[in-house]
mmCIF file as gemmi writes it, N, C-alpha and C atoms, coordinates in Angstrom:
data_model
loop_
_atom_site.group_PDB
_atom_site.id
_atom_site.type_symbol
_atom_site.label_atom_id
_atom_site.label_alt_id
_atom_site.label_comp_id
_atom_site.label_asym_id
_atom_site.label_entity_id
_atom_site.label_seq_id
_atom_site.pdbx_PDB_ins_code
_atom_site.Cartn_x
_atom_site.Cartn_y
_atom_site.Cartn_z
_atom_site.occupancy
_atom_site.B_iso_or_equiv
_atom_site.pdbx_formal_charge
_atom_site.auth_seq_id
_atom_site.auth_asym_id
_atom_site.pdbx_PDB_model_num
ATOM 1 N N . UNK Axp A 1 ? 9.269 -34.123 -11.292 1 0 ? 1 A 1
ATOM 2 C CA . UNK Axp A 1 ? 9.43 -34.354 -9.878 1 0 ? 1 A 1
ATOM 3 C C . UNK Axp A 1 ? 9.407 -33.042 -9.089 1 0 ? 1 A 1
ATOM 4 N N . UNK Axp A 2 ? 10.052 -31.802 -9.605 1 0 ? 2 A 1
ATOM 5 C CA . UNK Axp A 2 ? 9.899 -31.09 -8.745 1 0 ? 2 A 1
ATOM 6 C C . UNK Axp A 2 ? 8.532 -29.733 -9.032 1 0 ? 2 A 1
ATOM 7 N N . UNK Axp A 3 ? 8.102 -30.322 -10.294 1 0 ? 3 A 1
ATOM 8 C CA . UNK Axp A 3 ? 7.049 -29.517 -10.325 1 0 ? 3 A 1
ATOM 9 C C . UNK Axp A 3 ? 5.955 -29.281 -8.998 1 0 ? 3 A 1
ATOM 10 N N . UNK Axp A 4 ? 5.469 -30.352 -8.619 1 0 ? 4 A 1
ATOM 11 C CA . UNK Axp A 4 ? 4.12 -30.062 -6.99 1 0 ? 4 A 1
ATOM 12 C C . UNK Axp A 4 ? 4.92 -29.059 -6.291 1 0 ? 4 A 1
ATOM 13 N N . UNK Axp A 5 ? 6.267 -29.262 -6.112 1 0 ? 5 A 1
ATOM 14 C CA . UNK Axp A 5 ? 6.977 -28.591 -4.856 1 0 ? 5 A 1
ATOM 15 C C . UNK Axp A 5 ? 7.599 -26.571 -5.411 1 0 ? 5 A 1
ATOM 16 N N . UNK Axp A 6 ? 7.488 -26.676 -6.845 1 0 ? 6 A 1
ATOM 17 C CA . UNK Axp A 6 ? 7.873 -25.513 -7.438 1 0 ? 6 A 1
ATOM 18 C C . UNK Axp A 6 ? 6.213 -24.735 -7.213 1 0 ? 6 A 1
ATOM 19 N N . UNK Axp A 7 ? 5.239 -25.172 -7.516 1 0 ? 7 A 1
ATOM 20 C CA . UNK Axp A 7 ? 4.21 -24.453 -7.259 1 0 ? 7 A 1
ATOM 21 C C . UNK Axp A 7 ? 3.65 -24.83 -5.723 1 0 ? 7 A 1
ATOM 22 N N . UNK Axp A 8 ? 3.746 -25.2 -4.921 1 0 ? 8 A 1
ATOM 23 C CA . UNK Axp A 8 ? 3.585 -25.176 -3.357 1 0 ? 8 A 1
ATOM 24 C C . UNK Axp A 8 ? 4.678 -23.429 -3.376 1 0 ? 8 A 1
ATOM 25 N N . UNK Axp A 9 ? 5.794 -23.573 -3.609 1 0 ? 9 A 1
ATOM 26 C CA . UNK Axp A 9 ? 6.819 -22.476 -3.565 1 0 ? 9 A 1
ATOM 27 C C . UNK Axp A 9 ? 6.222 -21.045 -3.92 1 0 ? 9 A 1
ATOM 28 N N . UNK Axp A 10 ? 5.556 -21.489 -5.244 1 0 ? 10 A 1
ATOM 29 C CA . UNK Axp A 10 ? 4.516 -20.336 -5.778 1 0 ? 10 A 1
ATOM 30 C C . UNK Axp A 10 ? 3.517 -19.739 -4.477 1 0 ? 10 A 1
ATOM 31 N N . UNK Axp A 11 ? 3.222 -20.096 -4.38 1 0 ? 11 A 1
ATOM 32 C CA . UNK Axp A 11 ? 2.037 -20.057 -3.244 1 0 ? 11 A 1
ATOM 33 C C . UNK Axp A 11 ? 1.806 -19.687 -2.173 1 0 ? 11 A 1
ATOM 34 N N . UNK Axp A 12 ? 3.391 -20.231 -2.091 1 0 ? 12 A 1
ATOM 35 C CA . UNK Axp A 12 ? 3.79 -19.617 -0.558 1 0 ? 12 A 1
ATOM 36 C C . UNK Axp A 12 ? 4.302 -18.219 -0.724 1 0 ? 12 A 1
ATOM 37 N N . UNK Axp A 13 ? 5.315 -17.909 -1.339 1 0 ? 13 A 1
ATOM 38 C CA . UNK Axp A 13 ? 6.051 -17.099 -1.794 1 0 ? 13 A 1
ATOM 39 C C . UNK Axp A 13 ? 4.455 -15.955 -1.83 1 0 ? 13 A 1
ATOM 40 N N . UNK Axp A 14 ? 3.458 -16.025 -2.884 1 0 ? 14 A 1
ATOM 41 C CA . UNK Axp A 14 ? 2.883 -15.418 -2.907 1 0 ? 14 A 1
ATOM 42 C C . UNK Axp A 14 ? 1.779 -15.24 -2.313 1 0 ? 14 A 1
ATOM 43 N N . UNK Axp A 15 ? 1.745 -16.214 -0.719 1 0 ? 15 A 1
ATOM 44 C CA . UNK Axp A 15 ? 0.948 -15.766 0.425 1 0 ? 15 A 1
ATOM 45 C C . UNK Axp A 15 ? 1.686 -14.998 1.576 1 0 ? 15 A 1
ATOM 46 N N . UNK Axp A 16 ? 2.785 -15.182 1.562 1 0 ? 16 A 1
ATOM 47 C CA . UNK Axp A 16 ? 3.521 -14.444 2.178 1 0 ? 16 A 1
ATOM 48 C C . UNK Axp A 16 ? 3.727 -12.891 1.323 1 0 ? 16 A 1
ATOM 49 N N . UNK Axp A 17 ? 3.702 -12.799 0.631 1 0 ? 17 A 1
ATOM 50 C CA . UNK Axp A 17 ? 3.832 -11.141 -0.353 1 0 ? 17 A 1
ATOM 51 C C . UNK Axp A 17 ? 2.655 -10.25 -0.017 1 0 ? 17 A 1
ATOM 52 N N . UNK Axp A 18 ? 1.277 -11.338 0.266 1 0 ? 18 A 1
ATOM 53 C CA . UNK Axp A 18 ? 0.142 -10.81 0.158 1 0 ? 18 A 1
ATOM 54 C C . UNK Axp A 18 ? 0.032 -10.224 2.06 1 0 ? 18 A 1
ATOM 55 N N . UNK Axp A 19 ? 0.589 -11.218 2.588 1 0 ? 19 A 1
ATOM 56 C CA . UNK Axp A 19 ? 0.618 -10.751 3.866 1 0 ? 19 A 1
ATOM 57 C C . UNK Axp A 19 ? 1.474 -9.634 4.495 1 0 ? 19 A 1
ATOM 58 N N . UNK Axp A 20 ? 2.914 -9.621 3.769 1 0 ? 20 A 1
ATOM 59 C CA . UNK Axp A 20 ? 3.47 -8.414 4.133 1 0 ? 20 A 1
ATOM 60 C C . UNK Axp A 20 ? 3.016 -7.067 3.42 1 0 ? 20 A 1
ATOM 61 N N . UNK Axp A 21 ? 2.166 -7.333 2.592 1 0 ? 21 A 1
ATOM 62 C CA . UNK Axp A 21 ? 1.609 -5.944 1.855 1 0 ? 21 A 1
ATOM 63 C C . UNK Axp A 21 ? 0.715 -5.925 2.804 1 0 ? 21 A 1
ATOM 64 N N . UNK Axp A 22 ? -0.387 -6.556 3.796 1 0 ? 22 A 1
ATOM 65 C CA . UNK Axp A 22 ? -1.503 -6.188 4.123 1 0 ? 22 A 1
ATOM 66 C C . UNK Axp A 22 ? -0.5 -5.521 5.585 1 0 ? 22 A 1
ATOM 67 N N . UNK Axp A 23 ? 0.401 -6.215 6.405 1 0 ? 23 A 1
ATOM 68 C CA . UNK Axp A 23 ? 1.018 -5.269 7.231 1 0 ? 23 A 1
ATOM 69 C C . UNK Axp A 23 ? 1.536 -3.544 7.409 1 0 ? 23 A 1
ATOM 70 N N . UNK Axp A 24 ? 2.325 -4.181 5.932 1 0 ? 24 A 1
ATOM 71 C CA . UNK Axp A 24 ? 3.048 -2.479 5.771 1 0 ? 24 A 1
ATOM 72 C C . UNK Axp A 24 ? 1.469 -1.93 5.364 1 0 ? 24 A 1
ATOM 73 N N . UNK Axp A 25 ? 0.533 -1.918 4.757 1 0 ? 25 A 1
ATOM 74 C CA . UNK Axp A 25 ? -0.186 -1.246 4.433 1 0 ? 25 A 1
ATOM 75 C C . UNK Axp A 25 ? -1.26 -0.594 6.142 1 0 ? 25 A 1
ATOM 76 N N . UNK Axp A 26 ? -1.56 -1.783 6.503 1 0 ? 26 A 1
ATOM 77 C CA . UNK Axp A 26 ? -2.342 -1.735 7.989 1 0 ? 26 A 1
ATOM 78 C C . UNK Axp A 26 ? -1.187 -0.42 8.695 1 0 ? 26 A 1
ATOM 79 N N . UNK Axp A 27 ? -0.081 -1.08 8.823 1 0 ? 27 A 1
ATOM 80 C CA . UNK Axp A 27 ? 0.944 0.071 9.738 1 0 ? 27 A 1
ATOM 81 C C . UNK Axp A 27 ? 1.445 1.539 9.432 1 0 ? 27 A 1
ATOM 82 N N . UNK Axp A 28 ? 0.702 1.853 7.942 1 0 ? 28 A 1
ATOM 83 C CA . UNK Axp A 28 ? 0.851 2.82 6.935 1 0 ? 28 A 1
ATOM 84 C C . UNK Axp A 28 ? -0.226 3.553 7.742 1 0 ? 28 A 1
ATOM 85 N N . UNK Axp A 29 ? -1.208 3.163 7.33 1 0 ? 29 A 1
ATOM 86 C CA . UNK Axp A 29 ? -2.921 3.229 7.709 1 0 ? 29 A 1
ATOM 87 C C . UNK Axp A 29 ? -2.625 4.236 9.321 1 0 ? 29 A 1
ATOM 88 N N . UNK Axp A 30 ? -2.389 3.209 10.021 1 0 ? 30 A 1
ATOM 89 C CA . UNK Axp A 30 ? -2.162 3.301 11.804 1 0 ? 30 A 1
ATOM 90 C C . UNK Axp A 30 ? -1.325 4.616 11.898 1 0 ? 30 A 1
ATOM 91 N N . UNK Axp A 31 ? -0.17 4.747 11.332 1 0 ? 31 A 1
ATOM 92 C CA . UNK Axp A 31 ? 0.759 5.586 11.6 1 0 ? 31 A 1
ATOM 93 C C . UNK Axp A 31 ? 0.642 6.957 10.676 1 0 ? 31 A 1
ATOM 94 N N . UNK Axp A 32 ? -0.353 7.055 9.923 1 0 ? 32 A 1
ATOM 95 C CA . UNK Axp A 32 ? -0.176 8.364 9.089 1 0 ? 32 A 1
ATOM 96 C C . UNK Axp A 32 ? -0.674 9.25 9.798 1 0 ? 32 A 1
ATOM 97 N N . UNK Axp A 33 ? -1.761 9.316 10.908 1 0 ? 33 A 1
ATOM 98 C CA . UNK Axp A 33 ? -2.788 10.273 11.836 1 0 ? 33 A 1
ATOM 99 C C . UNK Axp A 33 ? -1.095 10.684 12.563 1 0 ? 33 A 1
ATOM 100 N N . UNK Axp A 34 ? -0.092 9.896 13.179 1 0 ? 34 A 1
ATOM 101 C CA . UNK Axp A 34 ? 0.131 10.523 14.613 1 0 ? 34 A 1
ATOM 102 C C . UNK Axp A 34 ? 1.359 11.184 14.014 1 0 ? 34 A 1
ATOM 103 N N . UNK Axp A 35 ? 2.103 10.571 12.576 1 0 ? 35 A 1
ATOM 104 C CA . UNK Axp A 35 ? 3.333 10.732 12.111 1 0 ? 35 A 1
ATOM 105 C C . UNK Axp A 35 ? 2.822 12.492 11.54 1 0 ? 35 A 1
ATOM 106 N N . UNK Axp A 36 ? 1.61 12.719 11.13 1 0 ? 36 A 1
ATOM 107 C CA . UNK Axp A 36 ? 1.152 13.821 10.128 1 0 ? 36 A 1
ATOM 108 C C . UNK Axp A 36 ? 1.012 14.794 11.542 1 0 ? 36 A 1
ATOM 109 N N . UNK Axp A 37 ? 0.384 14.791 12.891 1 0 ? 37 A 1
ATOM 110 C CA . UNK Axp A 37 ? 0.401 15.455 13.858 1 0 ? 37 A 1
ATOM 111 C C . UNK Axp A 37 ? 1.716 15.824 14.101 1 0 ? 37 A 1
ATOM 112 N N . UNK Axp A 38 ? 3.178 14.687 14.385 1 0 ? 38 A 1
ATOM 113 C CA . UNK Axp A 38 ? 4.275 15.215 14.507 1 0 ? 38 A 1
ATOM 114 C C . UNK Axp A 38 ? 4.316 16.153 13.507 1 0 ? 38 A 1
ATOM 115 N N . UNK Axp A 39 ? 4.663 15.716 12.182 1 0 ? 39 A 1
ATOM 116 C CA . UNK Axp A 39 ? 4.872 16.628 11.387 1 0 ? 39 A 1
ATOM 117 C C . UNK Axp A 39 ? 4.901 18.592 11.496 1 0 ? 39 A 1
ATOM 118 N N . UNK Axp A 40 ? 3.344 17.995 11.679 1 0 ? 40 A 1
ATOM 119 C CA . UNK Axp A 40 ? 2.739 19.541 12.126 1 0 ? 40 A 1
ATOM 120 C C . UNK Axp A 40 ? 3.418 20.27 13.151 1 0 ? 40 A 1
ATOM 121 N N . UNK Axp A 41 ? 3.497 19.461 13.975 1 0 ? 41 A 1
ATOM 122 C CA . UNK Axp A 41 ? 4.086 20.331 15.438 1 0 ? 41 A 1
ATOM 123 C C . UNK Axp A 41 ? 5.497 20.807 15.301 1 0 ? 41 A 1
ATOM 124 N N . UNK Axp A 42 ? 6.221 20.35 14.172 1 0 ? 42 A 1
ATOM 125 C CA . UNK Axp A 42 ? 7.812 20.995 13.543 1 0 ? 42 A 1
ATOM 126 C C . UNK Axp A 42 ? 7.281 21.544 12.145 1 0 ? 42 A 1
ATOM 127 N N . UNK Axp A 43 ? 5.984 21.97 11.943 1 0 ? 43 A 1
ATOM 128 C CA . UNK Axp A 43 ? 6.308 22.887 11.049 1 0 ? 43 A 1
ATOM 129 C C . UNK Axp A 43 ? 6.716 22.026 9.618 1 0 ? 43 A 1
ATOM 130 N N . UNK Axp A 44 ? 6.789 20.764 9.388 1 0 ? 44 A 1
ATOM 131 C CA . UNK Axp A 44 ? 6.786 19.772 8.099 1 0 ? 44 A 1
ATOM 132 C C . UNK Axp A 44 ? 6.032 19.685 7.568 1 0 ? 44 A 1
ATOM 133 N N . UNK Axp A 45 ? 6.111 19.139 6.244 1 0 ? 45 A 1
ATOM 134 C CA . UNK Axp A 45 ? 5.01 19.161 5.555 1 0 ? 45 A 1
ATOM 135 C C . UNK Axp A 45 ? 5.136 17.446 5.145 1 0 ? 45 A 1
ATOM 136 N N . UNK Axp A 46 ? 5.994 16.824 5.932 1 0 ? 46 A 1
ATOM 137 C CA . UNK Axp A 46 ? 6.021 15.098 5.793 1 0 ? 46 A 1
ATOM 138 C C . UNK Axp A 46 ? 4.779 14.662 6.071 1 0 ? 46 A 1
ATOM 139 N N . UNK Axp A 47 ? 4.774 13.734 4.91 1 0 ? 47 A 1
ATOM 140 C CA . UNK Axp A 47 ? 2.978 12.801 4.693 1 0 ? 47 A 1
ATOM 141 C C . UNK Axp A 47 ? 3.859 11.675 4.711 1 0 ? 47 A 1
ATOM 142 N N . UNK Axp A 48 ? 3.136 10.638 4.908 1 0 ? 48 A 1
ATOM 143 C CA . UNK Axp A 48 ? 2.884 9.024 4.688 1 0 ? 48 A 1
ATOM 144 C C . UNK Axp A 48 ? 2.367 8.691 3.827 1 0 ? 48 A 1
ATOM 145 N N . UNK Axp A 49 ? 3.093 7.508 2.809 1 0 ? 49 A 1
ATOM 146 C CA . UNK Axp A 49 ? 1.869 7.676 2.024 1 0 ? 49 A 1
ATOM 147 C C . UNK Axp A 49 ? 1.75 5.783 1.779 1 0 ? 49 A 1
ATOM 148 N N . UNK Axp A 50 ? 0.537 5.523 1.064 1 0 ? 50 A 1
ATOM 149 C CA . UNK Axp A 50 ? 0.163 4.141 1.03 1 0 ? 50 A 1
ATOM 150 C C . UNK Axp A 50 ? 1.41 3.272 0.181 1 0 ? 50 A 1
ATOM 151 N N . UNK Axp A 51 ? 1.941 2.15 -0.392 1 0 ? 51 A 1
ATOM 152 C CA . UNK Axp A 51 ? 2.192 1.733 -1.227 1 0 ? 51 A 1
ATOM 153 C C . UNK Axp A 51 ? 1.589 1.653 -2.836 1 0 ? 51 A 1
ATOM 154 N N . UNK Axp A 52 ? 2.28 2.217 -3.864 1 0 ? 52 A 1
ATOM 155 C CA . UNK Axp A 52 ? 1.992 2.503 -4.871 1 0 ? 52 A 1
ATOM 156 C C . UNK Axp A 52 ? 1.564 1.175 -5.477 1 0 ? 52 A 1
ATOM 157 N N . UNK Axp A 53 ? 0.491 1.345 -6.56 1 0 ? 53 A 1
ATOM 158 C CA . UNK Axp A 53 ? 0.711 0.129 -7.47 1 0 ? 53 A 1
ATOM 159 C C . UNK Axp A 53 ? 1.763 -0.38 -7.696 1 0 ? 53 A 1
ATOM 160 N N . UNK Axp A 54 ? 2.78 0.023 -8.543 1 0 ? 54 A 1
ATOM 161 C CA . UNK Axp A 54 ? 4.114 -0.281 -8.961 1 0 ? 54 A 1
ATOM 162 C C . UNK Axp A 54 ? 4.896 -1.157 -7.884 1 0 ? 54 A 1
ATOM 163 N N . UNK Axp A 55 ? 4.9 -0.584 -6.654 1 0 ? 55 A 1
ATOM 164 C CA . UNK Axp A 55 ? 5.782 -1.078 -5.605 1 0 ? 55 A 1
ATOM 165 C C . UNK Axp A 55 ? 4.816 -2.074 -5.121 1 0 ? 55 A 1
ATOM 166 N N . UNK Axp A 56 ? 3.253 -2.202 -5.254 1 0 ? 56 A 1
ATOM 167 C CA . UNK Axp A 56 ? 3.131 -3.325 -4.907 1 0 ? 56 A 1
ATOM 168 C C . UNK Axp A 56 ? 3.38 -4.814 -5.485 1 0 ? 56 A 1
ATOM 169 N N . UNK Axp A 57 ? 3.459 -4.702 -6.319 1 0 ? 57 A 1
ATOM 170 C CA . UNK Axp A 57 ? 3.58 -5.24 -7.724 1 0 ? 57 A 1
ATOM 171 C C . UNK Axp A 57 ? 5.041 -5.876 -7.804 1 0 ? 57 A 1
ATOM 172 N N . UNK Axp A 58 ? 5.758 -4.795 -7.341 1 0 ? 58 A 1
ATOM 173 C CA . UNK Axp A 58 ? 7.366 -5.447 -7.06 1 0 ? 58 A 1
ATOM 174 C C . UNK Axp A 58 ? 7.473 -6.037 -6.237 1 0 ? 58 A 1
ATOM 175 N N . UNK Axp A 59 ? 6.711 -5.922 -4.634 1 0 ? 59 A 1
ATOM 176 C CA . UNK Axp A 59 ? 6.165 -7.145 -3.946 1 0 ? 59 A 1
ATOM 177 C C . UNK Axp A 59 ? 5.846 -8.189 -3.992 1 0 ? 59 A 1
ATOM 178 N N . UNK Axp A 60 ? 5.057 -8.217 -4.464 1 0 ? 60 A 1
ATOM 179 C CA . UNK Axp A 60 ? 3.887 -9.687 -5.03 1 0 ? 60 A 1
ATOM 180 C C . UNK Axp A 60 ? 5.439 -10.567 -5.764 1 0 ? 60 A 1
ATOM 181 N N . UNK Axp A 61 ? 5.802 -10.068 -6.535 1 0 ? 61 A 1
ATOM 182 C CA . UNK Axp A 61 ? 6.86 -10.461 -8.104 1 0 ? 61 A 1
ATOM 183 C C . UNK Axp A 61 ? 7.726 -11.136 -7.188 1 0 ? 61 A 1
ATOM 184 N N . UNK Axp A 62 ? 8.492 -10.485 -6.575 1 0 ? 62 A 1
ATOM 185 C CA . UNK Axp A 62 ? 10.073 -10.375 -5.347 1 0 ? 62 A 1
ATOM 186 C C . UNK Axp A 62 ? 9.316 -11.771 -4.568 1 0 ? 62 A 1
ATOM 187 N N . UNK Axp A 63 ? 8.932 -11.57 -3.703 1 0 ? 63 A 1
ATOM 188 C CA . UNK Axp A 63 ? 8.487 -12.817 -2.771 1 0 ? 63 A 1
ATOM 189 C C . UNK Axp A 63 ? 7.722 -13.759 -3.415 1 0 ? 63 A 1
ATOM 190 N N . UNK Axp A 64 ? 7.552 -13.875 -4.813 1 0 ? 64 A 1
ATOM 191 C CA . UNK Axp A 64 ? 6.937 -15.014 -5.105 1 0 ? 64 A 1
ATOM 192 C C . UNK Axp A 64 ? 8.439 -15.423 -5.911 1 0 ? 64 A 1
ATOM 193 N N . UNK Axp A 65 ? 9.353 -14.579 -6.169 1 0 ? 65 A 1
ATOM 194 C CA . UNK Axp A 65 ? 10.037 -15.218 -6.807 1 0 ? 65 A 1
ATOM 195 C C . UNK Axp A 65 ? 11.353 -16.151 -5.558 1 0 ? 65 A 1
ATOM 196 N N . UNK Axp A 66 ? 11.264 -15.422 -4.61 1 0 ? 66 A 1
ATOM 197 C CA . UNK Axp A 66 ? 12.101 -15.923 -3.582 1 0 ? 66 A 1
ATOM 198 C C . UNK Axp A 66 ? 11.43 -16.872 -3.049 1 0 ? 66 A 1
ATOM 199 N N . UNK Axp A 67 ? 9.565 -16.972 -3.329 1 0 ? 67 A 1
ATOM 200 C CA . UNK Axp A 67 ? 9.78 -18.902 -2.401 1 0 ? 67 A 1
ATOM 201 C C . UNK Axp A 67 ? 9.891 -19.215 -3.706 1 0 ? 67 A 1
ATOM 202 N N . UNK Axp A 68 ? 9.747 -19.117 -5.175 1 0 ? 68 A 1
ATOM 203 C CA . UNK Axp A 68 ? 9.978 -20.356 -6.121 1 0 ? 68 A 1
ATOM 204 C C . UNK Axp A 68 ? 11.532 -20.933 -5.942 1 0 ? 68 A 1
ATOM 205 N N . UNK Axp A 69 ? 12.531 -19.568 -5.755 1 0 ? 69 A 1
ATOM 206 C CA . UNK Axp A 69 ? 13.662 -19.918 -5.499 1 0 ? 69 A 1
ATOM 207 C C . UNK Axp A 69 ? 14.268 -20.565 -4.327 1 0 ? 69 A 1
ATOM 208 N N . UNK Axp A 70 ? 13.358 -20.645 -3.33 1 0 ? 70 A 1
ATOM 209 C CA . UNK Axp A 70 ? 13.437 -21.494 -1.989 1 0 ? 70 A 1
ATOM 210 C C . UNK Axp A 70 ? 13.112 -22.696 -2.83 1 0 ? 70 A 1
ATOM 211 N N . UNK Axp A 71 ? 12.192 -23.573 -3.065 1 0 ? 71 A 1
ATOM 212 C CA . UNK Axp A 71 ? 11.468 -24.813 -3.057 1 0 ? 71 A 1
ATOM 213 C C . UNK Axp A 71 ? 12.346 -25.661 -4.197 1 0 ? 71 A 1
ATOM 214 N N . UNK Axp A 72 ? 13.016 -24.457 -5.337 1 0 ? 72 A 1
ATOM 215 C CA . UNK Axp A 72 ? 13.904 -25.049 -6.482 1 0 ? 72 A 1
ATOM 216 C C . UNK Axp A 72 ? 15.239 -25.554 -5.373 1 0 ? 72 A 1
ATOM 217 N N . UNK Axp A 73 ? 15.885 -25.08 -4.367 1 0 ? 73 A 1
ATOM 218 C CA . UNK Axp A 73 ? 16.908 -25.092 -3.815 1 0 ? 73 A 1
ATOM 219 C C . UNK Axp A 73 ? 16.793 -26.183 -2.668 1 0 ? 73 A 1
ATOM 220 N N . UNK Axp A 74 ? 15.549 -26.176 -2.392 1 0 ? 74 A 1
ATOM 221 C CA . UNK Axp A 74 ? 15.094 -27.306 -1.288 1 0 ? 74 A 1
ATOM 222 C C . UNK Axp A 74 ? 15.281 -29.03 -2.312 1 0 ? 74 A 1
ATOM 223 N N . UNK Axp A 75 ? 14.15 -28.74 -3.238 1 0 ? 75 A 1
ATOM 224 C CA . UNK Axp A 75 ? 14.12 -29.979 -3.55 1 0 ? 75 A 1
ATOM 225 C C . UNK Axp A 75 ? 15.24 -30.255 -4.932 1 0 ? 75 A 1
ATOM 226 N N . UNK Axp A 76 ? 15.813 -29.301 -4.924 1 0 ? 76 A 1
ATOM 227 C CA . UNK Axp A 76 ? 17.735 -30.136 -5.296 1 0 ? 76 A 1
ATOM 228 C C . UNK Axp A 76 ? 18.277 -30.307 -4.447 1 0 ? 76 A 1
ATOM 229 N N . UNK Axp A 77 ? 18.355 -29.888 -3.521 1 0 ? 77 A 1
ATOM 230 C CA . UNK Axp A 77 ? 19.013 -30.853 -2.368 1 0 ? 77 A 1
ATOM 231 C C . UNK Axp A 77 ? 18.832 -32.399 -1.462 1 0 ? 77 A 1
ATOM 232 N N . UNK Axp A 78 ? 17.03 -32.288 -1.686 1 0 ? 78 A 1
ATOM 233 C CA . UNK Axp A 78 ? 17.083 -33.499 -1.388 1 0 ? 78 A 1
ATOM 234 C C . UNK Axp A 78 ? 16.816 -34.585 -2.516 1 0 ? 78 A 1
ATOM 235 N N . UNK Axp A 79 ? 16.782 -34.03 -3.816 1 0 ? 79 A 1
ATOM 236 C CA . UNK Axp A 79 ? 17.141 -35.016 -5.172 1 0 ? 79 A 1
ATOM 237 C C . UNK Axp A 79 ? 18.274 -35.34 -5.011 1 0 ? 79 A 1
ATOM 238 N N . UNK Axp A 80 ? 19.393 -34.365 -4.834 1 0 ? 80 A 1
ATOM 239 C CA . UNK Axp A 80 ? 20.985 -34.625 -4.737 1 0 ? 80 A 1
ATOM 240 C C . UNK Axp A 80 ? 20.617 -35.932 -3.335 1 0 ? 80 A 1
ATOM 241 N N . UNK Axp A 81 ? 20.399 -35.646 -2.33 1 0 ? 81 A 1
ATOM 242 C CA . UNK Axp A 81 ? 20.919 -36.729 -1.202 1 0 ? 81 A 1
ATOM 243 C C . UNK Axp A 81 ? 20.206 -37.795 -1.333 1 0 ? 81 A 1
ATOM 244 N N . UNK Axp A 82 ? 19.36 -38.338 -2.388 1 0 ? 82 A 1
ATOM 245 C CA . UNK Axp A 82 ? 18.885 -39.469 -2.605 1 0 ? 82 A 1
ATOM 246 C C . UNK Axp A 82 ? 19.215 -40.362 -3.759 1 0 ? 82 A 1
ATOM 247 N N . UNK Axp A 83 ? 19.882 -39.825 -4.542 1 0 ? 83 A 1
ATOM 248 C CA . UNK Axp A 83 ? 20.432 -40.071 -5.887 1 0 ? 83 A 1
ATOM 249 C C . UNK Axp A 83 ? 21.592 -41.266 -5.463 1 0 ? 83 A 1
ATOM 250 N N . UNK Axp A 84 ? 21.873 -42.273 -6.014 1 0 ? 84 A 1
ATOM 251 C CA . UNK Axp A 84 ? 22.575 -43.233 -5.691 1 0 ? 84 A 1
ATOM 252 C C . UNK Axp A 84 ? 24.332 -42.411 -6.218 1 0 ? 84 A 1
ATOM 253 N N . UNK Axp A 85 ? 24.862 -43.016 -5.659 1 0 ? 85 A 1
ATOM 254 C CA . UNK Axp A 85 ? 26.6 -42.136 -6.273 1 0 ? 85 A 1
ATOM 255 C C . UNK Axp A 85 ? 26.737 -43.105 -7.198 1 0 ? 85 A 1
């Protein structure tokens, strides 16, 4: 029974992972030209840098595991409120 709704969870979980990687990455992108100019102008040697394999990876993992753990928590609750007492 709750298998369709554990992989809908999958899915989501890991369309949403895919989307906050393409943000932070886009806003990485955007912000390394003006953050690397500050830098310069104090004399830093602060870079920006992209998201690593590794950390993306802990991405993808993390938010796919938090919607499986959404959709497991959803549909015990509404197994629980339909279940006769």
């Amino acid at each position: 029974m709750r298998r369709p709704f554990l992989y809908s969870g999958f899915w989501y979980g890991l369309g949403g992972g895919l989307i906050a990687w393409l943000l932070v990455n886009g806003a990485l992108s955007l912000l390394r030209g003006p953050v690397q100019q500050l830098a310069g102008l104090y004399g830093s040697g602060f870079n920006l840098s992209a998201l690593g394999a590794a950390t993306s990876l802990l991405l993808l993992a993390l938010s796919t595991t938090l919607g499986l753990l959404g959709s497991w928590l959803a549909v015990g609750r509404h197994l629980d409120a339909i279940q006769p007492s």
